[in-house]
MARTI-264531 format. One record per residue: x, y, z of N, C-alpha, C in turn. Coordinates in Angstrom, 2 decimals, m for minus. Each point is the difference from the previous one (the first is absolute). Layout:
<dotis>
      n_c1      n_c2      n_c3     ca_c1     ca_c2     ca_c3      c_c1      c_c2      c_c3
         X         Y         Z         X         Y         Z         X         Y         Z
...
</dotis>
This chain:
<dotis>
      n_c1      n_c2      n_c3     ca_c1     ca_c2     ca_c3      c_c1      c_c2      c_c3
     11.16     m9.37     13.89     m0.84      1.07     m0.52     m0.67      0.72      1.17
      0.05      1.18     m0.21     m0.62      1.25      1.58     m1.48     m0.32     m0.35
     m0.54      0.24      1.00     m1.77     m0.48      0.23     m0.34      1.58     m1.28
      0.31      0.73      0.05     m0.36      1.43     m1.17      0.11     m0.56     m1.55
      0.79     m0.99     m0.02      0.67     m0.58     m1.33     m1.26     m1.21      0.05
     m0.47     m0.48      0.46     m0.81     m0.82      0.32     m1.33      0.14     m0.37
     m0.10      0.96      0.38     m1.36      1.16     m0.54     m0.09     m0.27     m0.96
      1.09      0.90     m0.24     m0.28      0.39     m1.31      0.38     m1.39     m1.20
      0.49     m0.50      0.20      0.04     m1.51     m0.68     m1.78     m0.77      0.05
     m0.48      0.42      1.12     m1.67     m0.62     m0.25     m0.27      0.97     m0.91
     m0.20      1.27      0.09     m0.65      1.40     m0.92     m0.17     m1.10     m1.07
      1.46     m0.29     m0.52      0.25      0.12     m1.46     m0.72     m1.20     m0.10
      0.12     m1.35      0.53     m0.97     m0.82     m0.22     m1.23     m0.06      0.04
     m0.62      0.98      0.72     m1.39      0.36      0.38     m0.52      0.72     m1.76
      0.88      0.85     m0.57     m0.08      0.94     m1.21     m0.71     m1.24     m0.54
      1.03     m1.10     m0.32      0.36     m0.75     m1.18     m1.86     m1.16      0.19
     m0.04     m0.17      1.33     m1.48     m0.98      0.18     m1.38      0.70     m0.36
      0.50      1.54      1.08     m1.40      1.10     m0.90     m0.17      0.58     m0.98
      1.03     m0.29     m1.27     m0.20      0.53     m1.40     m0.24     m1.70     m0.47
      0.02     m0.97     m0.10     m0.26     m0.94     m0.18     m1.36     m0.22      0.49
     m0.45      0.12      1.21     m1.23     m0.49      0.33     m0.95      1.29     m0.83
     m0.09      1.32      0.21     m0.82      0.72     m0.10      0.30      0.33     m1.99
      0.87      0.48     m0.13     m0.03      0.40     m1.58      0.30     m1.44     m0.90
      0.63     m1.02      0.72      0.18     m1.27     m1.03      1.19     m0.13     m0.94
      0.97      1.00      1.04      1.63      0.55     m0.61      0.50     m1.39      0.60
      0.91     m0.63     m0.85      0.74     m1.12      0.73      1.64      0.83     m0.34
      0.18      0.23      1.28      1.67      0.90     m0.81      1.30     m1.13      0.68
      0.25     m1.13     m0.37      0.70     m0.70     m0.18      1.31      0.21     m0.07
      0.70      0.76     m0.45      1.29      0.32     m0.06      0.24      1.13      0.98
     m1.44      0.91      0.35      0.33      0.88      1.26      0.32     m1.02      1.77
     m1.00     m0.92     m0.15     m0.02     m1.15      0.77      1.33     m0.88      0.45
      0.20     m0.23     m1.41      1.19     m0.64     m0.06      1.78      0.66      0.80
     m0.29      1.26     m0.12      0.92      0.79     m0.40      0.01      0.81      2.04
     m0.93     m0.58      0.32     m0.21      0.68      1.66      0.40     m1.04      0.59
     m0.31     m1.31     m0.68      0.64     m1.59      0.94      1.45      0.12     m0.34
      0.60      0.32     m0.76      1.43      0.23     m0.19      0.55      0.67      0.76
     m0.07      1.07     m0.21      0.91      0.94      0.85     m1.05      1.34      0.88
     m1.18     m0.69      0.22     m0.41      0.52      1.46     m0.84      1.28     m0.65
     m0.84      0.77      0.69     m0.76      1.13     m0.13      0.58      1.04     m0.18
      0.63      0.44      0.56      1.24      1.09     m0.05      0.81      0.10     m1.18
      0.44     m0.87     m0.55      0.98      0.00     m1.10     m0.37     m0.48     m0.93
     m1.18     m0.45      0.12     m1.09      0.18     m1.57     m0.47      1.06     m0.10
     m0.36      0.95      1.42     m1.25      1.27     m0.40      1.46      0.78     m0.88
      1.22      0.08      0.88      1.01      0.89     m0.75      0.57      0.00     m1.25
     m0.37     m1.77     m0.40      0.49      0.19     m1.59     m1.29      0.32     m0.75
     m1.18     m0.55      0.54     m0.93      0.42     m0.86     m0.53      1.54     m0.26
      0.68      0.96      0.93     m0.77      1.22     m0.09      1.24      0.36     m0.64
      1.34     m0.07     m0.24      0.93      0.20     m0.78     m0.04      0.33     m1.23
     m0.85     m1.25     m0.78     m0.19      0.31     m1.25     m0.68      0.92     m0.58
      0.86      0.16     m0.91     m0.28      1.36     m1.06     m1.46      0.14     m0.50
     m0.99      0.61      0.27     m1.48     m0.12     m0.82     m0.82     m0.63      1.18
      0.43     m0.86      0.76     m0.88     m0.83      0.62     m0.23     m1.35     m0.06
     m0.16     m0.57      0.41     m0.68     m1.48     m0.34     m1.57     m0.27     m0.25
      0.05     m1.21     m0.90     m1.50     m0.24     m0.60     m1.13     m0.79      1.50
      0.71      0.01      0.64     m0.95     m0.21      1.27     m0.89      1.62      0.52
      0.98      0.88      0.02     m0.47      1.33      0.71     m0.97      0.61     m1.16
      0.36     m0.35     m1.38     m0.52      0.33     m1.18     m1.83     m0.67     m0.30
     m0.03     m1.33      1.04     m1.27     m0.70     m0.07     m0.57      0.25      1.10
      0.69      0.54      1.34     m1.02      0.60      1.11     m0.43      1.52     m0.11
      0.57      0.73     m1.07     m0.21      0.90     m0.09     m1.30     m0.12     m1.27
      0.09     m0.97     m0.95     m1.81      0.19     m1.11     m0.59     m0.65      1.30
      0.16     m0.89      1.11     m1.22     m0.19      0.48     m0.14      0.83      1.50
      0.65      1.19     m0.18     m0.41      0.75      1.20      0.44     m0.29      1.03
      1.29     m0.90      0.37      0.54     m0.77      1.46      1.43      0.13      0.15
      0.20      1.67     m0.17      1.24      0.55      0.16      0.53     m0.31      1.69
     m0.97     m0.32      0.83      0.34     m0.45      1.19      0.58     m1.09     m0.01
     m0.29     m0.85     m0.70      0.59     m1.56      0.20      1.40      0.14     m0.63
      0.70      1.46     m0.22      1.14     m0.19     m0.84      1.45      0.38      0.78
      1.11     m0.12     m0.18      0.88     m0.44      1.06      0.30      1.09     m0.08
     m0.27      1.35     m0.88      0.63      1.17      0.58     m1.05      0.45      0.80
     m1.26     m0.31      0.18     m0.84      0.43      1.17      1.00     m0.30      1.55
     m0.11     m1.36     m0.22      0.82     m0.23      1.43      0.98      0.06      0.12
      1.11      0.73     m1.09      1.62      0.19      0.41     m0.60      1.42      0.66
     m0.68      0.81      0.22     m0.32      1.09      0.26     m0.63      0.19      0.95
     m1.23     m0.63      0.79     m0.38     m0.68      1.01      1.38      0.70      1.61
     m0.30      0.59      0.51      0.41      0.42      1.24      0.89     m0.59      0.25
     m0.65     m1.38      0.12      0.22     m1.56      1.19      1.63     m0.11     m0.65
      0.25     m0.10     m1.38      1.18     m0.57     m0.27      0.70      1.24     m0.68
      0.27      1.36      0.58      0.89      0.80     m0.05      1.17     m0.12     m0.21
      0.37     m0.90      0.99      1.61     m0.89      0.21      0.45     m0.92     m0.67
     m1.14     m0.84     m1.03      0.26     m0.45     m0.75      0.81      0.30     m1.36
     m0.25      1.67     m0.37      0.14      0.39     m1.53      0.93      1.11      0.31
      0.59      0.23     m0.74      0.48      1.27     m0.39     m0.59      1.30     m0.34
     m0.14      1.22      0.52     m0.69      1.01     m0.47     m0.05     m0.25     m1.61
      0.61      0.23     m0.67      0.14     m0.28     m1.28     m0.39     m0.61     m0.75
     m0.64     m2.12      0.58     m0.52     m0.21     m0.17     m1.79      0.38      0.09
     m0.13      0.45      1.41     m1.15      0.20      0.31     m0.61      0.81     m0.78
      0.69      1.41     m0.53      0.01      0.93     m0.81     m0.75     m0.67     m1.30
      0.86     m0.80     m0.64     m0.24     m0.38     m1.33     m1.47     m0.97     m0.01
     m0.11     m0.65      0.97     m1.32     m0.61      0.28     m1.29      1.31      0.01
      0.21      0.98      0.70     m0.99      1.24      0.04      0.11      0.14     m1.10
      0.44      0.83     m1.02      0.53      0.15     m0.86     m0.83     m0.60     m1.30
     m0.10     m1.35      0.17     m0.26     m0.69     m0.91     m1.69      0.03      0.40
     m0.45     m0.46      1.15     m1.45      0.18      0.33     m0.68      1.08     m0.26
      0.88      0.90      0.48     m0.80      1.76     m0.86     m0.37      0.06     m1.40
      0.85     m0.49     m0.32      0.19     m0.19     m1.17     m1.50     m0.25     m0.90
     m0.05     m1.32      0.56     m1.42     m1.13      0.03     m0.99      0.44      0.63
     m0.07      1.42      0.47     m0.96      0.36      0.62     m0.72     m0.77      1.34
      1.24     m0.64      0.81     m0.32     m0.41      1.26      0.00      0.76      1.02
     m1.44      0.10      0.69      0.30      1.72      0.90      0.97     m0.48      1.44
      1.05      0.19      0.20      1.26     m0.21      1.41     m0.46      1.02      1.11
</dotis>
C-alpha cells in the first residue's frame, strides 16, 4: 500500500472513532467494511451508491458533513486517489446537503 493510500486508510478510521466518540454513531459495518478491503475501496463503493448511505445521512442531522468520506475523497491530498467522476459525484452530493466546498 503507497504511504497516500495509507492516509487515507487512517482518514477513514479516524471518521469512524470521531463519529463514535463525539456524536455516539457506532458505524460498524462502515468499520468493518475499511478492515476489508482498505480505505480506498470502501470510500469508492460507498460513495457509489445510489441515494447515499445511512452513515452520510446521520452526519448530515448532526451537522458533521466533515467526518463524511465524500469530504475526504475531495480533499486535495488524495486527488490521485479518485476519479474525476468520482470526485464529482462526492461534490455533488455535499452541495447538495448544503456543505459549503
Amino acid at each position: 500500500m503507497r504511504e497516500i493510500e495509507k492516509r487515507f486508510n487512517n482518514d477513514m478510521v479516524n471518521i469512524y472513532n470521531t463519529a463514535k466518540r463525539e456524536l455516539g454513531y457506532n458505524a460498524n459495518r462502515f468499520i468493518k467494511l475499511v478492515s476489508e478491503k482498505g480505505g480506498v475501496e470502501a470510500a469508492k463503493q460507498l460513495i457509489s451508491k445510489e441515494g447515499g448511505t445511512y452513515g452520510f445521512e446521520v452526519l448530515w442531522e448532526n451537522n458533521r458533513l466533515d467526518l463524511s468520506v465524500e469530504a475526504h475523497v475531495i480533499k486535495e491530498e488524495y486527488k490521485n486517489l479518485f476519479t474525476e467522476e468520482e470526485r464529482q459525484l462526492c461534490i455533488d452530493r455535499l452541495k447538495k446537503f448544503g456543505f459549503n466546498i
